[in-house]
Structure formats: structure tokens, C-alpha cells
C-alpha positions in Angstrom: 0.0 0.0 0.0 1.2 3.5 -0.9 2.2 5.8 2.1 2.0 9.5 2.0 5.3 11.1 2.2 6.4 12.6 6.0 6.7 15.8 4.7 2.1 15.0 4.7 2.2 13.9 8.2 4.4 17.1 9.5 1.7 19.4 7.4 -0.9 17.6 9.4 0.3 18.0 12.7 0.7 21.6 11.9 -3.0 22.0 10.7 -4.1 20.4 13.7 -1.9 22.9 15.9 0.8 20.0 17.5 4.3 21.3 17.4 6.5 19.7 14.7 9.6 18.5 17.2 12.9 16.9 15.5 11.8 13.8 17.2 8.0 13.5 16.1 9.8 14.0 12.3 11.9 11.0 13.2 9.0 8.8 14.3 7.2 9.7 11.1 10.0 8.9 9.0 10.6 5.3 10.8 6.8 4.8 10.5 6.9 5.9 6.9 10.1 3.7 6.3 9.1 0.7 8.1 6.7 -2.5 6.7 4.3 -2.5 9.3 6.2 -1.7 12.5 5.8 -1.9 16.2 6.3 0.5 18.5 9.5 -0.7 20.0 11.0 -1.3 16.3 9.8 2.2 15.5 12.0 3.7 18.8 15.2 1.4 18.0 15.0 2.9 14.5 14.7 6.2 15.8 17.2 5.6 18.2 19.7 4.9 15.6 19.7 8.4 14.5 18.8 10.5 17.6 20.1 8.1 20.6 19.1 10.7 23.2 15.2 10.2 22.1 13.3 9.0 25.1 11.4 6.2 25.0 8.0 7.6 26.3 8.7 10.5 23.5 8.4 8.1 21.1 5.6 6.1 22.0 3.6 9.6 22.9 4.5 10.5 18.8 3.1 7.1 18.4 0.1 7.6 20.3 -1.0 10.8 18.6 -0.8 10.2 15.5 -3.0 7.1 16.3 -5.1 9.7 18.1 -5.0 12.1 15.3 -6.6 9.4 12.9 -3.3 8.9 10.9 -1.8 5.4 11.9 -4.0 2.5 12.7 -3.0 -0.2 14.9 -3.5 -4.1 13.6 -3.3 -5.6 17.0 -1.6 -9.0 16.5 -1.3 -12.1 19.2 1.2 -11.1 21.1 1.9 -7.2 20.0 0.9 -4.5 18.0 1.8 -3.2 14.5 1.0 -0.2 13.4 0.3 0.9 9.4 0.2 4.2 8.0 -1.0 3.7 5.4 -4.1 6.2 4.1 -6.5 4.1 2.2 -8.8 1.2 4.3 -7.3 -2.6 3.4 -7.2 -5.9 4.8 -4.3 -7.4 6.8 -3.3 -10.9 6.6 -1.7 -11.8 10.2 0.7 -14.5 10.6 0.2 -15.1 14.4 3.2 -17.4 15.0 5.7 -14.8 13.5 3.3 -11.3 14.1 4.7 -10.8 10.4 2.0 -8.4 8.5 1.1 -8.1 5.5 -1.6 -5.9 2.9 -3.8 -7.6 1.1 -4.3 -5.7 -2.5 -6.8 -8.4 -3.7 -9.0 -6.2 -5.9 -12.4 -7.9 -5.1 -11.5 -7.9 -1.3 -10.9 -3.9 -1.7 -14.2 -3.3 -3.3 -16.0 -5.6 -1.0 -14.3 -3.4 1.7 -15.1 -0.2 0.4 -18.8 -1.4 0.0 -19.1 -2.3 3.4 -17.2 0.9 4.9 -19.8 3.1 3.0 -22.9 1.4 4.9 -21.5 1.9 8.3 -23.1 4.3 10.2 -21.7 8.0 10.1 -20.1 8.0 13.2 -18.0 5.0 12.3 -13.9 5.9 12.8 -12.6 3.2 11.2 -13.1 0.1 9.4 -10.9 -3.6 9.9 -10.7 -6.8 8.2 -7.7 -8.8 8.9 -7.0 -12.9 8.5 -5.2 -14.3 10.9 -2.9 -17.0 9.9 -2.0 -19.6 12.2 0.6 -22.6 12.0 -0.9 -25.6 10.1 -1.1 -28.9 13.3 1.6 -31.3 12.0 0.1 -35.2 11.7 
């Protein structure tokens, strides 16, 4: 799925009157770089290039722009991922690894959009992830 760039995410915690902090730019851009990250893998990436960066800095950057409607959390078995991605799409969840991955099946995307548009207005958000789990050996 396509992401928007993080000079978009800066502009929108602008418009929405947060302050734009060095650190909040690095959490966009490991959100923006990363395939479906968690929180922790987000702050070791930022961490790389700004070691000072708390923690709780981090996962408060994290939180708001969940907060602000612009990441959306797949919660998997044992953690969370988070994608940023802008358009509504299915997940499939491989429980045993937490790996996560789009689903850009056409038909499923229609069916999707189809369904989002008979939800009720004050609907936030629409889901629909498969979970995967390991196949029982014989």
C-alpha cells in the first residue's frame, strides 16, 4: 500500500496545531520507512539516529498520531503493528511470526469499500484482517 510522504504527516500536525519536534519527524519517517512496524521497532530505528530520544517521546509520537486518525493499529497475538497507510485494506496476520502483511486483492478492496460506505456516520474506522496460524503437524 502506498504511504504518503512525511513531509504530509508534518503538514498535518501543523494543521491540527501540535508542534512539529525533530523527534515527532523522526517517528514519522521510521513509520513511513518501516513495513508494518511496532512501537519498540519504531523507537530502536529512531534511536539509531537521535540516541538521546526518550522512550516515552516516542511512543507519545506514536500515540497521537493514532489519536489524530493517521496510523492505525493491527493488533496482533502477542503485540501490535502499526500501518500508515491512508486508504482502508485488509491485513493478513501470521500469528506465529506477528509478520503483517496488505492484502491488495481487488475484489476484497471493493467488498471493503462497500461495506465501509454502509456503516453508520459515526463509524472511525473500518478492519478486516485474516489471521494466519501454524498448520497442526500429523
Amino acid at each position: 500500500m502506498k504511504k504518503h510522504s512525511a513531509d504530509h504527516y508534518k503538514e498535518e500536525l501543523k494543521r491540527e496545531g501540535f508542534r512539529v519536534t525533530p523527534q515527532r519527524l523522526e517517528v514519522i519517517r521510521a513509520l513511513v520507512e518501516l513495513d508494518h512496524p511496532t512501537a519498540k521497532s519504531v523507537r530502536e530505528e529512531v534511536e539509531k539516529r537521535h540516541p538521546m530520544t526518550s522512550p516515552s517521546t516516542v511512543y507519545g509520537a506514536v500515540n497521537l498520531l493514532e489519536e489524530m486518525g493517521e496510523l492505525t493499529p493491527i493488533q496482533g497475538e502477542t503485540e501490535t503493528r502499526y500501518d500508515l497507510s491512508p486508504t482502508t485494506h485488509p491485513h493478513l496476520i501470521h500469528e506465529e511470526t506477528g509478520k503483517v502483511e496488505d492484502l491488495e486483492e481487488e475484489i476484497v478492496q471493493e467488498k471493503l469499500s462497500e461495506l465501509a460506505a454502509l456503516a453508520p456516520e459515526a463509524t472511525t474506522r473500518v478492519e478486516l484482517n485474516f489471521y494466519l496460524t501454524r498448520k497442526e503437524t500429523e
